[in-house]
Structure formats: structure tokens, C-alpha cells
C-alpha positions as a Markdown table, in Angstrom:
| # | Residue | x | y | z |
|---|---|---|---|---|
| 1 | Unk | 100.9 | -36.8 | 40.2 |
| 2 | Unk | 99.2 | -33.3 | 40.7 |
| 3 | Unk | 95.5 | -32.6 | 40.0 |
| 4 | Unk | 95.0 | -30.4 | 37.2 |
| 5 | Unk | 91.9 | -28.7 | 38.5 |
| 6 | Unk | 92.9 | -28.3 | 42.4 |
| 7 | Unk | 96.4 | -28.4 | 42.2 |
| 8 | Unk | 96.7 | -31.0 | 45.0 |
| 9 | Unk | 98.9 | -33.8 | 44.9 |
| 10 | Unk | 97.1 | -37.3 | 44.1 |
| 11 | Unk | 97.4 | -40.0 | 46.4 |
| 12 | Unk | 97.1 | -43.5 | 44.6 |
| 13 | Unk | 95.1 | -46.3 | 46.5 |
| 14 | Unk | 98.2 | -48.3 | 46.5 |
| 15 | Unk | 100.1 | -45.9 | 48.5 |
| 16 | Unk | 97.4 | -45.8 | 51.0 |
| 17 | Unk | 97.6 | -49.9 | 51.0 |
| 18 | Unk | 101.0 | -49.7 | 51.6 |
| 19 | Unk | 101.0 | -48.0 | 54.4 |
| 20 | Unk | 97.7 | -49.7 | 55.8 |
| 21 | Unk | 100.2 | -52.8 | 55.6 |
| 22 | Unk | 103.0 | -50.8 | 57.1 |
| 23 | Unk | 100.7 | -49.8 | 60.2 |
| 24 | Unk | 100.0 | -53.0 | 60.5 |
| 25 | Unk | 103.4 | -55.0 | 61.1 |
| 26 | Unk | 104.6 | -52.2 | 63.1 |
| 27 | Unk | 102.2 | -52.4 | 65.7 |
| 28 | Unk | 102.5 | -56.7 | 65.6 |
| 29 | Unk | 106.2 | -55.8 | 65.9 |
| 30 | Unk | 105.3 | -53.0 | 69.1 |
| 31 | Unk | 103.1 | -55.8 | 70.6 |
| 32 | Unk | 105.9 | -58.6 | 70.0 |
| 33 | Unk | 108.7 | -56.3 | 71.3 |
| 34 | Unk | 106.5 | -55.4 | 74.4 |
| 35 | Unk | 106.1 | -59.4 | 75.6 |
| 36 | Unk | 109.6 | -59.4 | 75.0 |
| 37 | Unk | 110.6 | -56.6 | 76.7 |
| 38 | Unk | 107.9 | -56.6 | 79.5 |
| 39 | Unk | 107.7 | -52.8 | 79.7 |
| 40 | Unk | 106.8 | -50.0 | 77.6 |
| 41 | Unk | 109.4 | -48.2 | 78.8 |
| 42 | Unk | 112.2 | -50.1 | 77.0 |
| 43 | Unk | 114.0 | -48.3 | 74.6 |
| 44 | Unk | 112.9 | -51.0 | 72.0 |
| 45 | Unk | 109.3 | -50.5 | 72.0 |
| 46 | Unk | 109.4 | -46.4 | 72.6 |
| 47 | Unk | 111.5 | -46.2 | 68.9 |
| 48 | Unk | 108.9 | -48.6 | 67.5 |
| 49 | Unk | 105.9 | -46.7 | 69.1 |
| 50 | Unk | 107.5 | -43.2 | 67.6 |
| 51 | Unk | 107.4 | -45.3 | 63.9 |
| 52 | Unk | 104.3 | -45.9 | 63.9 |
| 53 | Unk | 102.8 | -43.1 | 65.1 |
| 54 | Unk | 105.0 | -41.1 | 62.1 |
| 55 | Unk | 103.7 | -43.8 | 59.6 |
| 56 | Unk | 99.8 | -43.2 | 61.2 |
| 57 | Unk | 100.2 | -39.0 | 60.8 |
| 58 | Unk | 101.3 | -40.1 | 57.3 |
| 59 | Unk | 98.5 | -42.2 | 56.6 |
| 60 | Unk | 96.0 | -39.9 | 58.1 |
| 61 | Unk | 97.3 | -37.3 | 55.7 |
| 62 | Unk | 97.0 | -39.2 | 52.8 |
| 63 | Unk | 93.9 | -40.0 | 53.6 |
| 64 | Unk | 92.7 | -36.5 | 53.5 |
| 65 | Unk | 94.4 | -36.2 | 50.2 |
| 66 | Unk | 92.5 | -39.1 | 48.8 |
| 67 | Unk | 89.2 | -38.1 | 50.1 |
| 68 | Unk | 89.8 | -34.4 | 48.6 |
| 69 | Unk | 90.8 | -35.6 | 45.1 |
| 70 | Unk | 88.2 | -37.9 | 44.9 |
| 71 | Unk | 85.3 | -35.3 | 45.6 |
């Protein structure tokens, strides 16, 4: 959905929740796959690390949606 009076595109709260929960069990899974693996070099835990850090950018972009629509 797109603001009427800025134009920007509305972030719901439940979005932001979902990914909060996404964040989340990716970085249990990155801490899980690390004992596992021993290293943080493994191949494993580098694609996992890459994940999250896309699904963090996207958060921290929706955040700065949210906080703009809301003012």
C-alpha cells in the first residue's frame, strides 16, 4: 500500500514482525551450524551469515519506512 500524502510505500507492523522472527531463527540456525561445524569458515555458516545479513538490510529498511509513515 502507498501513502497518499508522501507517496512512500507503507510497511505494515506485521511485516516488520515477520522478519524480526526471521532474524531471529537465522541467527539460532548461524549459532547451531557454527557448534556443528566448529569454524566460521565452513561453507555452511558463511551462506547462512550472508541470509541474515540480507534479511537485517531488509529489516533495517523497513524500519525507516515505518518510522517515516508514521510521522
Amino acid at each position: 500500500m502507498t501513502c497518499a500524502r508522501t507517496g512512500l510505500t507503507l510497511v505494515s507492523s506485521s511485516s516488520i514482525r515477520r522478519l524480526e522472527d526471521e532474524i531471529n531463527m537465522l541467527r539460532l540456525k548461524m549459532e547451531q551450524s557454527y557448534v556443528e561445524e566448529a569454524t566460521f569458515d565452513s561453507e555452511k555458516v558463511i551462506g547462512i551469515s550472508r541470509l541474515l545479513d540480507t534479511k537485517i538490510n531488509e529489516y533495517m529498511q523497513s524500519q525507516r519506512k515505518w518510522v517515516q509513515t508514521s510521522n
